[in-house]
N, C-alpha and C positions, 0 to 999 in steps of 0.2 A: 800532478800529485806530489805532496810534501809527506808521503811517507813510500815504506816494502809492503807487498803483502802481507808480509807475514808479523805489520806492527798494525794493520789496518784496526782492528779492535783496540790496541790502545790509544790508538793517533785520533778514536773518533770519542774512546773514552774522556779524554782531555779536551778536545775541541768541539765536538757536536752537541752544544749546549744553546740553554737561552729560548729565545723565541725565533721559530721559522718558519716565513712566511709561503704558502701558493702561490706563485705567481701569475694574475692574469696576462694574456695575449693582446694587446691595441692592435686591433685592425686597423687601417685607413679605410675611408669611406668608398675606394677601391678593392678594400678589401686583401690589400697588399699586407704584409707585417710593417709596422709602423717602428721601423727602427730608431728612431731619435725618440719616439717617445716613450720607448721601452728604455732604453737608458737613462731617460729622465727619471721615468717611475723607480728603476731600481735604486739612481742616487739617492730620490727622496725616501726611500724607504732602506736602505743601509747608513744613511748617513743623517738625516732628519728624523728619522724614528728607531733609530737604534737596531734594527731586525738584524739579526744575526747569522740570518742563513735563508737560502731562498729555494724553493720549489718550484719546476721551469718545466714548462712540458708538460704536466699533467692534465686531470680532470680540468682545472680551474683554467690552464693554458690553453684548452681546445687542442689536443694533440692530434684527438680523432679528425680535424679538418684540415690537419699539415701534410705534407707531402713529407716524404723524407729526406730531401732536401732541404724544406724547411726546418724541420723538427731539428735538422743539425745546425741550421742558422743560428737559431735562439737558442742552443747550447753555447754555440761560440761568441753570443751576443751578450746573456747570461755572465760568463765567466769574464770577457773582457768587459763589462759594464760592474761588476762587483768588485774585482781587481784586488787589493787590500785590503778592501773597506768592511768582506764578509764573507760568508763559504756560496757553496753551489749543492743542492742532490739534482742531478739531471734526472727525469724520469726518463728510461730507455722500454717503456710496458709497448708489448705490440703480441697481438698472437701469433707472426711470425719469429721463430727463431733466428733467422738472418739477420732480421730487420734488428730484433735486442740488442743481438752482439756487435752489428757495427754502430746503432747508437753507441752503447759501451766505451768501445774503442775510441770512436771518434771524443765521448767526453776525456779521456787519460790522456788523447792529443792535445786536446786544448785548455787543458788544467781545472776540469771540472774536481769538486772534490769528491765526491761522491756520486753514487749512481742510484738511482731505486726503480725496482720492477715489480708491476702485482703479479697476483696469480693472473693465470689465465683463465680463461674458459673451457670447460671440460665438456666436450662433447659425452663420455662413458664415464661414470661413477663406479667403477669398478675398479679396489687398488687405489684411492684416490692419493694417498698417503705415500705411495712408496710413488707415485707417478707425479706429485707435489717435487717430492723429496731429491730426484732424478733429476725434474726440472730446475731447481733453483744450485745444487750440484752443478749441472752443466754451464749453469748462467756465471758460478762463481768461480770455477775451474778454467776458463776463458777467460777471464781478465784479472788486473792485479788491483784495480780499487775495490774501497769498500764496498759491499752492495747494502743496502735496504728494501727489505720485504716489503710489501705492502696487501692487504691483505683485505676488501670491503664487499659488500653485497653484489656489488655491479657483475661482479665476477659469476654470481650466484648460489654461490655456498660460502663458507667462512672459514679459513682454516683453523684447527684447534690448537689450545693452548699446549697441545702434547706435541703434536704435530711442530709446530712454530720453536720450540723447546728443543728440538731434536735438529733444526734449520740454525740453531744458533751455532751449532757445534760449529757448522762450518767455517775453516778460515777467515774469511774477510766480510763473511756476513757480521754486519756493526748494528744495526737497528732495525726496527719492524715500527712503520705507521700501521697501526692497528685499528682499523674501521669497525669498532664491535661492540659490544653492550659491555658495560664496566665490569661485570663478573669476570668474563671472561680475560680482558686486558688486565685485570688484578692476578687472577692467577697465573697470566703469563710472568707477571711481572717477579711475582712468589718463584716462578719456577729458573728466569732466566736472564734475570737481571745484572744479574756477574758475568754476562755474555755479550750481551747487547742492548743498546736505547730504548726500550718501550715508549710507543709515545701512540697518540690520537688525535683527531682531530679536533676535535669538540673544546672551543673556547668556555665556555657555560663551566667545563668539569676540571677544568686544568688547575685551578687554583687547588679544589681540594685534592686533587693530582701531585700536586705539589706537597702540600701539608700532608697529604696519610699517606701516599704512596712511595716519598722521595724521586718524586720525578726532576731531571735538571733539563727535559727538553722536550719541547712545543713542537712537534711536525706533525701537523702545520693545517691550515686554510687561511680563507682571503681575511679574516678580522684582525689582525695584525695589522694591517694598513686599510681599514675599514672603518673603523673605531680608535681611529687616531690620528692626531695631527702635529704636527711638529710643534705646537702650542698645546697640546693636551695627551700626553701621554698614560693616559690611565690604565691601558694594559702593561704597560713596561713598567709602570709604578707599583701594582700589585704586587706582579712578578718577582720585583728585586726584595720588597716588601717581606713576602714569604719566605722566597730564599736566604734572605736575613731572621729567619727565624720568627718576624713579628706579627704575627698570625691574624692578630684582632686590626691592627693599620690595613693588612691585601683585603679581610674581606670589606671591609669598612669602605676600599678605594673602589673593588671588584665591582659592589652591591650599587655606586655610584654609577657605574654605567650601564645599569639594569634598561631606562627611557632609550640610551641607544640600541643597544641590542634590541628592543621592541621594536623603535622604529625599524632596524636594517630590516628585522625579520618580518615584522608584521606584513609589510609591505610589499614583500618580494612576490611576484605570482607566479602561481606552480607551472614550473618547466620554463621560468624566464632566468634561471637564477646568474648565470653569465651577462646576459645583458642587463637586469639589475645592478649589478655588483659594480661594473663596469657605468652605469649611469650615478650610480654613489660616488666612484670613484674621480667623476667629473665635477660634480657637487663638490667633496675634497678640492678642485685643483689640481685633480694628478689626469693622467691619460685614460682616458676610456673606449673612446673607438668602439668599432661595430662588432658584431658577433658574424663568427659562419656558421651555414647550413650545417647539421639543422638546427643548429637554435634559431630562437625566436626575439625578434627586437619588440623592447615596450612600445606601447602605443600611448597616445600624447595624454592621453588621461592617467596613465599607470603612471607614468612618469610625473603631472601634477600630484599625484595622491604621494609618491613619494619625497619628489620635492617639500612639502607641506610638511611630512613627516620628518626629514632631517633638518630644514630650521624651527623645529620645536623640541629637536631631543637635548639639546645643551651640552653638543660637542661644538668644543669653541676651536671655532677653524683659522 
């Protein structure tokens, strides 16, 4: 950590900007963590595409298939593989409380720069708010980096903008990835922006995220290095585009990768979207590797259909 706690909210005010990327997980075809080639993907994607901050551990990570042993590997792989070159949020989400906190900890050992945790899963709906409230208190009362909320359906309900408002208060809570329909991420944004990073995942919405909401940061999924290549950077083009104020050049650059985005998406089949992404990410030239149970691996047709699709969307690789 390169700040106190008690600077956490300015230290992420000044630095947690930009675009930042999910990180997927390369298995080996053993199904081991594919350490060289997790390193590779990170250089190319901190230093060949510009990403600015990376997401390690989560949804997109397969954390649900890590052990906790692992899950600290690829923290300490994460942090020693980005090095200068870009930041870290380690996801430490587990419905164990143990299991959070020594995630946590172990990222402040190894120089993660930040942490993020979702909600949990709520067995009783009763009190949800003050039993939210409790939880992420605890979580942030424990250790001295910044935390990020994180907040998406998976969990089962969505925390509210009131709710989330009242979670900024805390100390070294710095940011909220915000999994939720635009109403509601605007009025977080309305309520608690002087506090903490609002941000979403949704590539599609971020530009005018940018333009009406003053947003300065992207966290996060896998399009960042999905729809880009070290020869075509058109989301980093928009991006700097807008944040330069020139509104009609980001959407003009945005509106150009409309055929990719059709292709990523059109093609992905429901409940494959890890090993999709990861079959893209082969196509690119970066690491892709196998998914774990339960996901689902594509079958050799799914994978022509998508092949066919990314040499006709006119990302020049």
């Amino acid at each position: 950590m390169s700040y106190a706690r008690s600077d956490a909210k300015a230290y992420a005010r000044s630095n947690m900007k930009g675009i930042w990327a999910a990180a997927l997980m390369p298995f080996t075809e053993d199904l081991r963590l594919d350490e060289d080639g997790f390193r590779e993907n990170v250089r190319h994607w901190t230093q060949d595409l510009g990403i600015q901050g990376l997401f390690v551990s989560g949804k997109q990570g397969e954390f649900f298939s890590m052990s906790l042993d692992e899950r600290k590997r690829s923290i300490e792989l994460a942090a020693e593989a980005t090095g200068d070159q870009g930041q870290t949020i380690m996801s430490c989400s587990d419905q164990n409380m143990d299991v959070v906190l020594e995630l946590a900890r172990h990222t402040e050992e190894v120089g993660g720069d930040y942490i993020v945790v979702h909600a949990p899963a709520l067995h009783f709906f009763k009190e949800q708010e003050e039993t939210l409230l409790a939880y992420y208190e605890t979580v942030a009362s424990s250790v001295n980096i910044g935390v990020a909320l994180w907040s998406h359906p998976d969990s089962g309900y969505l925390m509210s903008p009131e709710l989330c408002n009242r979670l900024a208060d805390i100390e070294n809570v710095v940011a909220i990835k915000y999994s939720v329909p635009r109403p509601m991420y605007t009025e977080l944004t309305r309520l608690a922006s002087d506090r903490i990073q609002v941000s979403t995942a949704s590539e599609p919405e971020w530009l005018d995220n940018i333009l009406e909401l003053d947003w300065k940061l992207y966290l996060c999924s896998s399009p960042p290095f999905l729809l880009q290549t070290a020869n075509d950077r058109r989301m980093h083009d928009y991006t700097e585009a807008a944040f330069a104020g020139d509104a009609d050049r980001a959407r003009e650059i945005s509106a150009s990768l409309d055929p990719v985005r059709n292709a990523l998406m059109g093609t992905r089949p429901a409940e494959k979207p890890h090993a999709h992404q990861k079959y893209w990410q082969e196509l690119l030239g970066q690491v892709g590797g196998r998914v774990r149970a339960p996901m689902l691996e594509l079958t050799e047709e799914e994978k022509s259909v998508t092949r066919e699709a990314f040499e006709a969307c006119g990302l020049v690789v």
